[in-house]
C-alpha positions as CSV (number, residue, x, y, z in Angstrom):
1,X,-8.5,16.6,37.8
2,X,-5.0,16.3,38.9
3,X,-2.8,19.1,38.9
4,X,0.5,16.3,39.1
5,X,2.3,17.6,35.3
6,X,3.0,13.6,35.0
7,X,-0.3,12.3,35.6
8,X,-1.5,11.0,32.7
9,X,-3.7,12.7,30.1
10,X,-7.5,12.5,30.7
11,X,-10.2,10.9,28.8
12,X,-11.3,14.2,26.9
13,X,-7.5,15.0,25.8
14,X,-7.0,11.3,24.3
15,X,-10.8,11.3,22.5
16,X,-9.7,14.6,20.7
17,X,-6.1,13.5,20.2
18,X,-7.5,10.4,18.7
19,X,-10.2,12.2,16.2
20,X,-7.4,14.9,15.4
21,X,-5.4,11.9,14.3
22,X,-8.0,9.9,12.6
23,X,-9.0,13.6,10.9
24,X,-5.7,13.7,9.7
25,X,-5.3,10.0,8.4
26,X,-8.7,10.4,6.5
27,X,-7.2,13.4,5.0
28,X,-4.5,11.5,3.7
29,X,-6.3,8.9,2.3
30,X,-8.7,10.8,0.6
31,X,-5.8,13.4,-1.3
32,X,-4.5,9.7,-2.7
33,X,-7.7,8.0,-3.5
34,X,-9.9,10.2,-5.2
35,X,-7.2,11.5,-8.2
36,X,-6.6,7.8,-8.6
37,X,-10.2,7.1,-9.3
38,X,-10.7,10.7,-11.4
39,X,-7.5,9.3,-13.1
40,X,-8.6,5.5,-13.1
41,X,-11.9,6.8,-14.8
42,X,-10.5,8.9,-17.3
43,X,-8.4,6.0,-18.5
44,X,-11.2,3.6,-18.8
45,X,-13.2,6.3,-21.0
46,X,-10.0,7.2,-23.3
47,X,-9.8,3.0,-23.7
48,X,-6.3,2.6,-22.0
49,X,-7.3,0.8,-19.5
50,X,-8.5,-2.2,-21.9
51,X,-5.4,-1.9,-23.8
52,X,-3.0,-2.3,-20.6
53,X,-5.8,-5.3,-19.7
54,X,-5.3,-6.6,-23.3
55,X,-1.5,-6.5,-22.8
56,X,-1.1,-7.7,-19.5
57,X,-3.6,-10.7,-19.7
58,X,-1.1,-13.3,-21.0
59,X,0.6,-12.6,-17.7
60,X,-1.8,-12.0,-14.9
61,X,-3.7,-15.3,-16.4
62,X,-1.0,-17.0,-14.4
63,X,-3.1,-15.7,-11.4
64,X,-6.4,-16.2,-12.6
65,X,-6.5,-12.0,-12.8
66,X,-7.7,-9.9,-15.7
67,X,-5.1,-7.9,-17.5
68,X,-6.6,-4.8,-16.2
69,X,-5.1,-6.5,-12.7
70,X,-1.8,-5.1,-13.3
71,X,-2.3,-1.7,-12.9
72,X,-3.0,-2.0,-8.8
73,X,0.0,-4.1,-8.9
74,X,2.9,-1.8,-10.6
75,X,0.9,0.8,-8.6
76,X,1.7,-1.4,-5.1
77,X,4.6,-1.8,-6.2
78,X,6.1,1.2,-7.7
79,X,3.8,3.9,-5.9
80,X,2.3,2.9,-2.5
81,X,-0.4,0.7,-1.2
82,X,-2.9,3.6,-0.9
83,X,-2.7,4.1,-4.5
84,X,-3.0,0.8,-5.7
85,X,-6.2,0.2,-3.4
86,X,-8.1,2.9,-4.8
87,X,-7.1,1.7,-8.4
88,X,-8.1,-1.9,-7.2
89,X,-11.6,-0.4,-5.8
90,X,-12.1,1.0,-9.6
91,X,-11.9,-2.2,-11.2
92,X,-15.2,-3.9,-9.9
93,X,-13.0,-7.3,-9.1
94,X,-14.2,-10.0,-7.2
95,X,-13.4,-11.0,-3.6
96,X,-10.7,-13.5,-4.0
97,X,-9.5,-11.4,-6.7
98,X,-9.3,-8.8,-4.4
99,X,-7.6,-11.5,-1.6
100,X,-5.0,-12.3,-4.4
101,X,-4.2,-8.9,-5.7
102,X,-3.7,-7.4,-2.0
103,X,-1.4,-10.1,-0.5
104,X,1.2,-9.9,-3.9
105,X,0.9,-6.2,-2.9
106,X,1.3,-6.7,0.6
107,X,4.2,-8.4,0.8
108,X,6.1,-6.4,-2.4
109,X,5.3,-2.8,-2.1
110,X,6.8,0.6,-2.6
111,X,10.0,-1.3,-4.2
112,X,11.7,1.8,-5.3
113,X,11.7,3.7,-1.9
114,X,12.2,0.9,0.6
115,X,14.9,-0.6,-1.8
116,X,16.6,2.9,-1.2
117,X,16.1,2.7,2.4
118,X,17.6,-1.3,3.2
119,X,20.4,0.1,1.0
120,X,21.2,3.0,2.9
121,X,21.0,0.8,6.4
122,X,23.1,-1.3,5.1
123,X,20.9,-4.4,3.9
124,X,21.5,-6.2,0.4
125,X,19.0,-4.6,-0.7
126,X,18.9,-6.1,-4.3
127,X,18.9,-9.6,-2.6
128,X,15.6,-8.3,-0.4
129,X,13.9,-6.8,-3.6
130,X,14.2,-10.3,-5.7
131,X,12.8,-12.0,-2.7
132,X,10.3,-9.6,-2.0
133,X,8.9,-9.8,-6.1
134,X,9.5,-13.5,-5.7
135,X,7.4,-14.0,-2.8
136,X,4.7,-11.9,-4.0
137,X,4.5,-13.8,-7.4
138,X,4.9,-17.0,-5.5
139,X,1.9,-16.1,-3.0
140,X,-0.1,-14.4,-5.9
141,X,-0.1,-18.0,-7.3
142,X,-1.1,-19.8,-4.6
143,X,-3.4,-17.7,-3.5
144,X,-5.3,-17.7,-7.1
145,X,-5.9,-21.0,-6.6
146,X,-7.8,-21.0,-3.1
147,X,-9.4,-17.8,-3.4
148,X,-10.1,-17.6,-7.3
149,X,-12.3,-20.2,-9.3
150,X,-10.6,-21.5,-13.0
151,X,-11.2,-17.8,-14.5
152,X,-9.5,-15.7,-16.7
């Protein structure tokens, strides 16, 4: 091994650097996925889960989703994407379901925060956030109709 301080770091340093890293990112994950689905579950027994779905169908029909759908969505939007995937994962969806529901997230998430942020850079941040929620809406759409047959 080379004693040169700017040689470069050897193999063994980057493989534990890398599983410290990915030890810590799993930890992350898991401290926002599992009280979602302990929480998630615990809604679906007390029944408010089908009474959001039952309120929310008349709109997420527009994108072929159950009402149930737009729970992972204000949770993409308001919270963060972590949160709304492991709401998403409790909800037994299909797979362009899934497709649908995660590029409206995708492209419109954590509103509040990043709002907060492109305002304080400088940005017109209430210009960014219509188009953002526009985009998403507009992409949720579309996207129903590839990935999703004529349901809901």
């Amino acid at each position: 091994m080379s004693t040169n301080p700017a040689a470069p770091p050897g193999l063994r340093h980057r493989l534990r650097r890398g599983l410290r890293r990915g030890r810590h990112a799993c930890w992350v994950m898991l401290r926002v996925t599992v009280p979602t689905f302990v929480v998630m579950d615990l809604l679906r027994r007390l029944g408010v889960i089908e009474t959001i779905g039952s309120a929310c169908a008349p709109f997420m029909s527009i994108f072929r989703l159950p009402g149930e759908a737009a729970i992972p969505v204000l949770l993409g939007y308001l919270v963060n994407v972590y949160t709304a995937t492991a709401a998403l994962g409790s909800l037994g969806l299909s797979g362009g379901q899934v497709t649908t529901l995660g590029l409206m997230i995708g492209l419109a998430h954590q509103v509040v925060v990043e709002t907060a942020i492109l305002k304080t850079a400088g940005a017109r941040a209430l210009r960014l956030l219509v188009y953002r929620l526009v985009m998403s809406l507009l992409v949720g759409w579309a996207a129903s109709r590839l990935f999703i047959g004529s349901g809901p």
